[in-house]
C-alpha positions, -999 to 999 in steps of 0.1 A, spaced: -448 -689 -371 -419 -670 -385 -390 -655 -363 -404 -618 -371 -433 -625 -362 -428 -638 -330 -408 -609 -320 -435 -588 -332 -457 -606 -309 -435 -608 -276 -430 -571 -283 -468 -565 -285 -473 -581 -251 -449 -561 -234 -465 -527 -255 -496 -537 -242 -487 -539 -202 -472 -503 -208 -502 -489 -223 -522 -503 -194 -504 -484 -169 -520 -445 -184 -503 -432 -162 -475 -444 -164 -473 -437 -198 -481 -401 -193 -451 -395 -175 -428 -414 -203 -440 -386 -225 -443 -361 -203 -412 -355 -180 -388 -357 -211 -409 -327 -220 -411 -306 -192 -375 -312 -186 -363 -299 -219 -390 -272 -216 -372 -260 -184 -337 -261 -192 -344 -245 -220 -361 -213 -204 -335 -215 -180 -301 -211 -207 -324 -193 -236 -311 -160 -240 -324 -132 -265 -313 -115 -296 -298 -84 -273 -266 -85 -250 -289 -63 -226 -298 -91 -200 -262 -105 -197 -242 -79 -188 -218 -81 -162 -223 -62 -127 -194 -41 -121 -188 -15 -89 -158 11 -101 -134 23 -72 -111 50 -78 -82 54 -58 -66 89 -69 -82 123 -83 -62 127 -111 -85 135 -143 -73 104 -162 -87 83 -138 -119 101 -134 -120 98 -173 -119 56 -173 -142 57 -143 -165 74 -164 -160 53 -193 -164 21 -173 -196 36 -159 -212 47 -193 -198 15 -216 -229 -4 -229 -210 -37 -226 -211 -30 -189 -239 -26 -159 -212 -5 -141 -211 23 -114 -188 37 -88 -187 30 -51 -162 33 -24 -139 0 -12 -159 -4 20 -194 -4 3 -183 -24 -29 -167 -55 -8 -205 -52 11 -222 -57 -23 -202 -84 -33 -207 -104 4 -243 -101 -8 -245 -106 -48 -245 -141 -64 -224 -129 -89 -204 -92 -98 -170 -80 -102 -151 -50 -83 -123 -30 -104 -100 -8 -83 -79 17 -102 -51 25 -84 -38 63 -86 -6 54 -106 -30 40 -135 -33 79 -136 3 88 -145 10 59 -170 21 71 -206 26 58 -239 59 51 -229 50 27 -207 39 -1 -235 69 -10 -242 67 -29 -208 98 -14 -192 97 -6 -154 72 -11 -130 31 -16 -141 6 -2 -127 -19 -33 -107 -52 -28 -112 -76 -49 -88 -101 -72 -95 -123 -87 -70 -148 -112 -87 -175 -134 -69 -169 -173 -74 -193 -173 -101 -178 -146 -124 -147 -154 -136 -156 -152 -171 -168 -120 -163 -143 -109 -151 -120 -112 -177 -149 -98 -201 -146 -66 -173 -106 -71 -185 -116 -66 -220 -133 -38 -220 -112 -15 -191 -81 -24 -215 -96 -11 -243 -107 22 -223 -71 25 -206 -57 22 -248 -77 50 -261 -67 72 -232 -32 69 -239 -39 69 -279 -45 104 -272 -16 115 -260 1 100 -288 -20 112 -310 -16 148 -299 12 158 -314 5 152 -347 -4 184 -358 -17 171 -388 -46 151 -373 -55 176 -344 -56 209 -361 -92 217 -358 -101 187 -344 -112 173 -308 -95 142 -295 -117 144 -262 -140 117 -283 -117 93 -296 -132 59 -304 -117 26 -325 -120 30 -358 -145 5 -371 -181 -11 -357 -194 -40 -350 -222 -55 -369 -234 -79 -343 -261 -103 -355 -277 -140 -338 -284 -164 -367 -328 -170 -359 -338 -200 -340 -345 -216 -376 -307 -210 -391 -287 -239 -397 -262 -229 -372 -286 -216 -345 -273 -222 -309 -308 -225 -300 -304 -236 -259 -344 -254 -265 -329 -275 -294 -301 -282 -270 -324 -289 -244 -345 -313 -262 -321 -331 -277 -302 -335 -242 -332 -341 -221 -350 -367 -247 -313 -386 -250 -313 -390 -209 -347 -402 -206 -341 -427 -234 -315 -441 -211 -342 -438 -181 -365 -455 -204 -344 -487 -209 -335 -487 -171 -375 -494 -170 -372 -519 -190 -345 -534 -175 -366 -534 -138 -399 -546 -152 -372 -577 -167 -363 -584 -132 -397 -580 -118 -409 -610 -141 -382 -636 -134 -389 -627 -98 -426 -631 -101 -417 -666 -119 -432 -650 -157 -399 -652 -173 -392 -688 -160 -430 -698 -177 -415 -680 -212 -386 -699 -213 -404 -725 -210 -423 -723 -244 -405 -737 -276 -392 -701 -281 -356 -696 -287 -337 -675 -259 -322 -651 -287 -360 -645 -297 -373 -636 -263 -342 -608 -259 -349 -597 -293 -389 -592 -284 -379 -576 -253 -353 -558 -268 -381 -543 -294 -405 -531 -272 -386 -506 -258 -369 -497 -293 -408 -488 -302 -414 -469 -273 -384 -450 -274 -390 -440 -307 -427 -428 -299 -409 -406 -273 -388 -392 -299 -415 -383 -321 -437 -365 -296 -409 -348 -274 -398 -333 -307 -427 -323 -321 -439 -303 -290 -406 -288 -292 -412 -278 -329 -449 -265 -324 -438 -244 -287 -403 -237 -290 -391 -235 -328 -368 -264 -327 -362 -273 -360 -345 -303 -379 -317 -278 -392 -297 -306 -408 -302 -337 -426 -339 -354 -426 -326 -387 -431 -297 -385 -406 -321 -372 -380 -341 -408 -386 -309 -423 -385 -297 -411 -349 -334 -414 -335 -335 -455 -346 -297 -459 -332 -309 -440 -304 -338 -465 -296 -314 -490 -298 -290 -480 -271 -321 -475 -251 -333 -510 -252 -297 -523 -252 -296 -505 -220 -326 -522 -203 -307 -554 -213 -279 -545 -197 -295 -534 -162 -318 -568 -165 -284 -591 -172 -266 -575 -142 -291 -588 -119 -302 -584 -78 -334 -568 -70 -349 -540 -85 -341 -511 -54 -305 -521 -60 -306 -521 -97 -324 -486 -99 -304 -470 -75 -269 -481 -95 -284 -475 -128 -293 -442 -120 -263 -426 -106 -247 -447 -141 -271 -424 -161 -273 -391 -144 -231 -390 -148 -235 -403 -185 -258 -377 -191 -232 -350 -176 -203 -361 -188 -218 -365 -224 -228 -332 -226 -268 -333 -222 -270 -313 -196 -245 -284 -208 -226 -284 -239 -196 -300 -241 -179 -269 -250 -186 -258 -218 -171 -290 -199 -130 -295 -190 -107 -302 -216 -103 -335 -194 -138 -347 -196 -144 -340 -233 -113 -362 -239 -128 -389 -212 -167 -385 -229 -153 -398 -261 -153 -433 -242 -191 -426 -235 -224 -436 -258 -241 -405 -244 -215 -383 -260 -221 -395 -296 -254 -397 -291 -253 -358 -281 -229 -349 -310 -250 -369 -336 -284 -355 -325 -273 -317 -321 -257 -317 -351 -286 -327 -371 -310 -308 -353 -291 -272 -348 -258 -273 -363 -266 -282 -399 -247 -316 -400 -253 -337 -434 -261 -371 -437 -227 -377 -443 -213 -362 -413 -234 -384 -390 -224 -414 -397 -196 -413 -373 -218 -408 -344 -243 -434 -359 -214 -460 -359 -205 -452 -329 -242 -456 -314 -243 -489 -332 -207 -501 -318 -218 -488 -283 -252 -510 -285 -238 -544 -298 -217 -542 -272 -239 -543 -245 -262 -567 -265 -236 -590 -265 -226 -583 -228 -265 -587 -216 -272 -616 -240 -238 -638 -222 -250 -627 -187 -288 -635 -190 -275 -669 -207 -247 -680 -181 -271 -670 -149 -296 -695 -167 -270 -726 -172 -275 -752 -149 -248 -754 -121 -224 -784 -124 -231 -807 -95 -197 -829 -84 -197 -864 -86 
């Protein structure tokens, strides 16, 4: 019997014990799924700004008309879900809220002029009391309020030119362009589609979940004594990795295909990118699976202690490497640490082919990478199962 074909047929044995668990095998499929389908719902956002405004609460401090003016601004701005309050009754709301922001203007911020941008002498301070959870918007709340406070003193500068006001209001002044705001389709090659980012994140993690499976059901049989009875066939150790090794490269593949097609038929994802690099990252994919059941079975103990390592391992792989969130979103300090992680490249390879319209040239980085990442711990698992298995030299 060739070599191939007896890592076909180790492989088929082990295909064949996971099919006979149904459901089992339901739950391969199907929490990879459900996962992506939930994180996806959770960060989807529409085509419209409407449903991520921030919350503001306006508190004026002074009468003057100016201020009543950029109240009133604040309060109408569509960028904004804004409206006054007093001190007392806005530091109640934001006790309450899970997220908002609270902009005092102070009643100096009333008598500032178009002197005062040149920075000399004292500013006014305008307050800005922001939940835990909304610093970024607060400093979108910034964004706008500075704009506001700019055309207010643009008028009075603008006043005097007699030229530009004869006959004309200034009551209405605006900037002097718009913004033609458009969000590329779910189907656009640069879509940040958060279900493509959720599929691709959630199918990566449970890749790794499927090759900690493997890894436990490794350790179950040289418990139960069936490893001990393999090795004792004429089979060469090598072989009996590499069979185990492609049984869960199969799987994980088959979980590739169907979580991504019931992202495509449900949720639009598309293969945005290249065809061929997609296949590439799903086989180098596979393989850091089962090169990760390998390593879980080569570090050995029972199978409680095993899982419970393995799975903190994972869960902070999957953080850190950006399939939970994108890594744009993550510290400066952990994207430079996640280079040193398989999960990242796997991440980067995957999205890019999937939703950010990366080539088949552009992949191979991350495909390398993959591949570097999985001979390594081949090589690892392969010396640790084959040392534990050495007989022990007895002394003379």
């Amino acid at each position: 019997m060739s070599t191939l074909l007896l890592v076909w047929e180790l492989a088929r044995k082990d295909l064949v014990l996971f099919a006979a668990d149904r459901r089992g095998v339901l739950l391969c499929f199907a929490v990879p799924i459900v996962l992506a389908s939930v994180f996806g719902a959770v960060f989807h956002r529409s085509d419209t700004l409407d449903d991520i405004r921030p919350r503001v609460l306006v508190v004026v401090e002074g009468d003057s008309p100016r201020l009543a003016r950029i109240a009133e601004a604040l309060c109408a701005s569509p960028q904004l879900d804004a409206r006054r309050s007093d001190a007392a009754g806005a530091r109640r709301w934001l006790a309450e809220e899970s997220s908002g922001v609270v902009v005092t203007l102070p009643a100096d911020l009333g008598r500032v002029s178009v002197a005062d941008l040149t920075g000399a002498g004292a500013k006014s301070r305008v307050g800005f009391l922001q939940h835990p959870n909304s610093q970024i918007e607060s400093r979108w709340v910034e964004g706008v309020l500075t704009e506001i406070v700019m055309s207010e003193l643009a008028r009075e500068f603008l006043a005097p030119l007699a030229g530009l006001t004869r006959g004309k209001r200034l009551d209405h002044l605006r900037r002097p362009f718009e913004v033609d705001r458009q969000t590329e389709s779910a189907g656009g090659a640069l879509a940040a589609h958060a279900f493509s980012h959720s599929f691709c994140g959630m199918t990566l993690q449970y890749l790794l979940v499927l090759g900690l499976d493997s890894g436990l059901l490794f350790l179950r049989e040289r418990r139960q004594g069936i490893w001990l009875r393999m090795r004792c066939a004429p089979i060469d150790f090598s072989v009996l990795l590499a069979g185990k090794a492609f049984a869960t490269a199969l799987v994980a593949l088959a979980q590739i295909v169907v979580t991504f097609a019931v992202g495509a038929i449900f949720f639009g994802v598309r293969v945005n990118g290249s065809w061929p690099g997609f296949v590439l990252m799903a086989l180098c994919a596979a393989l850091l699976s089962a090169a990760t059941g390998l390593v879980v079975a080569s570090l050995g103990g029972n199978e409680t202690r095993a899982r419970s390592v393995s799975i903190l391992v994972i869960l902070t792989l999957s953080l850190l490497g950006g399939l939970w969130l994108p890594a744009f979103l993550l510290p400066g300090w952990v994207r430079t640490v996640a280079l040193a992680l398989p999960t990242t490249w796997a991440a980067r390879g995957l999205e890019g082919v999937v939703w950010q319209g990366m080539t088949f040239h552009a992949v191979w980085p991350c495909a390398l990478a993959l591949v570097g990442f999985s001979a390594a711990f081949l090589l690892f698992a392969y010396w640790r199962l084959r040392g534990s298995e050495m007989p022990s030299k007895v002394p003379a």
